[in-house]
N, C-alpha and C positions, 0 to 999 in steps of 0.2 A: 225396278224389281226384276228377278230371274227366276227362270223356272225352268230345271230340268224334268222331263217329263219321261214316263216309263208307262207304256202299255200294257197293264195285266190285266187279265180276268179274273172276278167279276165287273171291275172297275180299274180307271182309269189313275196314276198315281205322279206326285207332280212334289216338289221342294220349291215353295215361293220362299223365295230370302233365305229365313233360317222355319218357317210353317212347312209343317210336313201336311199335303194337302190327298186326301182322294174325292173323285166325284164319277156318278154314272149321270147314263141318257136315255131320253125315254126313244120309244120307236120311232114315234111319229115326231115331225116339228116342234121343237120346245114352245110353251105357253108363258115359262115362267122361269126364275131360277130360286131357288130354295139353298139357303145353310144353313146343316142344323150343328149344333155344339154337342157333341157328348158327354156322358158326367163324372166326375168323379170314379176314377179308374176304368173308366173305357178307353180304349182305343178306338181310332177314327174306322177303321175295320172293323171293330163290331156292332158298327152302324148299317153295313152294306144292306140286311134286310130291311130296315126302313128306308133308305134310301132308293131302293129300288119300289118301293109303295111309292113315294114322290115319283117316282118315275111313270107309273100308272096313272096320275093325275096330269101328266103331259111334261112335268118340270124337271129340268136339271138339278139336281142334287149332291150338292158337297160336301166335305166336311173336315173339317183337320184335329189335329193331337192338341187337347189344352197342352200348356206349360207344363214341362216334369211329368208327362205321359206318351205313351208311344215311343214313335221316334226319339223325343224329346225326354226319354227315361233315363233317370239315373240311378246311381246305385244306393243310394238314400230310400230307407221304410214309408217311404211319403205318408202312410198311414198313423205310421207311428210318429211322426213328427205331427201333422194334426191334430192328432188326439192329444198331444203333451202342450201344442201351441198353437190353436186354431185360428186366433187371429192372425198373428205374424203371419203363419207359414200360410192357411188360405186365402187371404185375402190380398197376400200379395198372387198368388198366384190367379185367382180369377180378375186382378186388378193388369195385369201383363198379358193372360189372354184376351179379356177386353179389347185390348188395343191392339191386336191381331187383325180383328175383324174389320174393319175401313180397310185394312190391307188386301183382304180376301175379298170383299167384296167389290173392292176396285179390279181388282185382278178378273173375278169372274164376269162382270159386264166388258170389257174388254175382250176378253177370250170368247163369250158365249151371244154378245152384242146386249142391249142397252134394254131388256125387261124384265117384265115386274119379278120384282126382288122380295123373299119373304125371309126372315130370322127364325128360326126354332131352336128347340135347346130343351137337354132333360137333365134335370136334379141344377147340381153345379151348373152344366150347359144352359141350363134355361135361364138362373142367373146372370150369364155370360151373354147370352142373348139380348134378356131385357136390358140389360146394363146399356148394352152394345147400338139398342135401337138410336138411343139420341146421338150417335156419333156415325150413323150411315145417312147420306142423304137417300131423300126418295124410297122409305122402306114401305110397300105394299101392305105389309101386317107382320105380326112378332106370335108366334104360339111357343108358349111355356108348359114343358110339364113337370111339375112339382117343385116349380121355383119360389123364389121370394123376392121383393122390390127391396127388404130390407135385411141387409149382412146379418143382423146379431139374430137372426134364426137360422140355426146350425143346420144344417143336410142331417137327414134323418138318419143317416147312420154313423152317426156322432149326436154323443149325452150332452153336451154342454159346451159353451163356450169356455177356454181355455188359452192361460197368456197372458199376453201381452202385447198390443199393437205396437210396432218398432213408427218409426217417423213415415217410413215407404209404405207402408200398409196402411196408416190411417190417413195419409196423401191419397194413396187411391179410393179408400173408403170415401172421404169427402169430395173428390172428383166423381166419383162413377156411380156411388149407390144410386138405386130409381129411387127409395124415398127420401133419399136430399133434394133429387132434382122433380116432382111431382108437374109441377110447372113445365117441364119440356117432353112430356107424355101427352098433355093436351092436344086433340086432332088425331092419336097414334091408335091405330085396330089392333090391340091386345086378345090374346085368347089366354086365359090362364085354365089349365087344367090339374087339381087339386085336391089329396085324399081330405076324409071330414077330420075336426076338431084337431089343428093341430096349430101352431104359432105361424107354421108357412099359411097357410089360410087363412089367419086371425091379418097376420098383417097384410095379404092381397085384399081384404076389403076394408082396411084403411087406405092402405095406395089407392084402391079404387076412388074412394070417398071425397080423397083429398084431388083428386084428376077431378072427377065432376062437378065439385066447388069451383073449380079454377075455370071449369070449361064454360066459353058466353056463345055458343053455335059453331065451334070449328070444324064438324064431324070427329069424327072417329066413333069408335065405339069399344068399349072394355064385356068381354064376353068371360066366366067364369061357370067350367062342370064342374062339379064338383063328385069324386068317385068314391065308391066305397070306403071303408075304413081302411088304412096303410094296411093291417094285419093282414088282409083281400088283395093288396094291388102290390103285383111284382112290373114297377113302371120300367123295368128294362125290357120285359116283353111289349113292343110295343100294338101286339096287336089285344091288349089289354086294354089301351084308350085310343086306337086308332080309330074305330067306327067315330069317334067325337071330333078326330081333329079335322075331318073334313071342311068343310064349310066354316068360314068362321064367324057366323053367328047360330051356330047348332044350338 
């Protein structure tokens, strides 16, 4: 892997491979390292203020462009391609970010040296996250916010699932969703954080349900807040559910 690196402020900015990466540092000695995935039309840049919250927590904090965002933008409505084909066109694309992150996070124990490693992620990102847990070794804990273990609940700002899954999309769906793979969560410290009554929440406590069936004493632990109604919670401010994500058994 390569990486050209570019020193700006507020943060640090780096090209692993074809990953468009930035990450800050705290003052003092790093405790940890943290990446968190941004969602559906963020860019890794407008993550810096939460990233700099991780930084206050002691940890290094990263974070790079999903697929077809950022750096990685194209001249394509991404929007409007979604909405007319949600499976194809999302699911390949969180199915391609997925496999970013064993990239990244190889890269970042290397560069930052060998600790504890945490996954986050909001909306899309969190999906990209949890997906992502079972293919990092060694991950400390995964905090999710307003994610789902299972694809066919659409991100909340999208009505419906729409399409048609091509053969590459439902490859990665059956590769990566977390509820195909329930069974390789066992032992893993989830934090799901979650507005009420909606399908993303209906299915985190099946995912849960179906991990504690499985589980015979491994540890871990599945922690789920549950916030306000969606109408209440604008989850890109993140200082909306950050007093939560602290600890993660809050």
């Amino acid at each position: 892997m390569t990486a050209s690196i570019h020193y700006l402020r507020p943060y640090h900015e780096a090209r692993l491979d074809d990953i468009p990466l930035i990450w800050t540092l705290p003052d003092e000695p790093p405790t940890g390292i943290v990446i968190h995935v941004p969602d559906f039309g963020q860019r890794k840049e407008d993550t810096v203020k939460l990233l700099e919250l991780y930084n206050r927590q002691g940890r290094i904090a990263v974070s790079l462009d999903l697929q077809r965002h950022g750096a990685r933008h194209d001249d394509a409505d991404l929007s409007a391609e979604v909405a007319l084909d949600y499976t194809r066109v999302l699911w390949t694309l969180l199915g391609e970010t997925i496999l970013d992150i064993p990239t990244v996070s190889t890269w970042a124990r290397l560069r930052f040296g060998d600790l504890p490693l945490s996954l986050t992620g909001l909306g899309l990102g969190g999906d990209v996250a949890l997906a992502a847990t079972r293919m990092v070794s060694r991950v400390e804990d995964v905090t999710v916010i307003g994610a789902s273990p299972d694809w066919t609940c659409p991100l909340g700002t999208f009505d419906e699932l729409t399409g048609r899954a091509d053969t590459r999309a439902a490859l990665f769906r059956q590769m990566l969703e977390p509820m195909t793979h329930a069974a390789d969560y066992v032992g893993q410290r989830i934090h799901f954080l979650r507005a009420r009554d909606t399908d993303r929440a209906a299915a985190i406590d099946l995912f849960k349900s179906q991990i504690l069936d499985l589980s015979t004493g491994e540890g871990g632990e599945i922690v789920t807040t549950t916030l306000a109604a969606r109408a209440g919670v604008d989850f890109a401010d993140p200082t909306v559910w950050w007093p939560h994500i602290g600890p993660l058994a809050a």
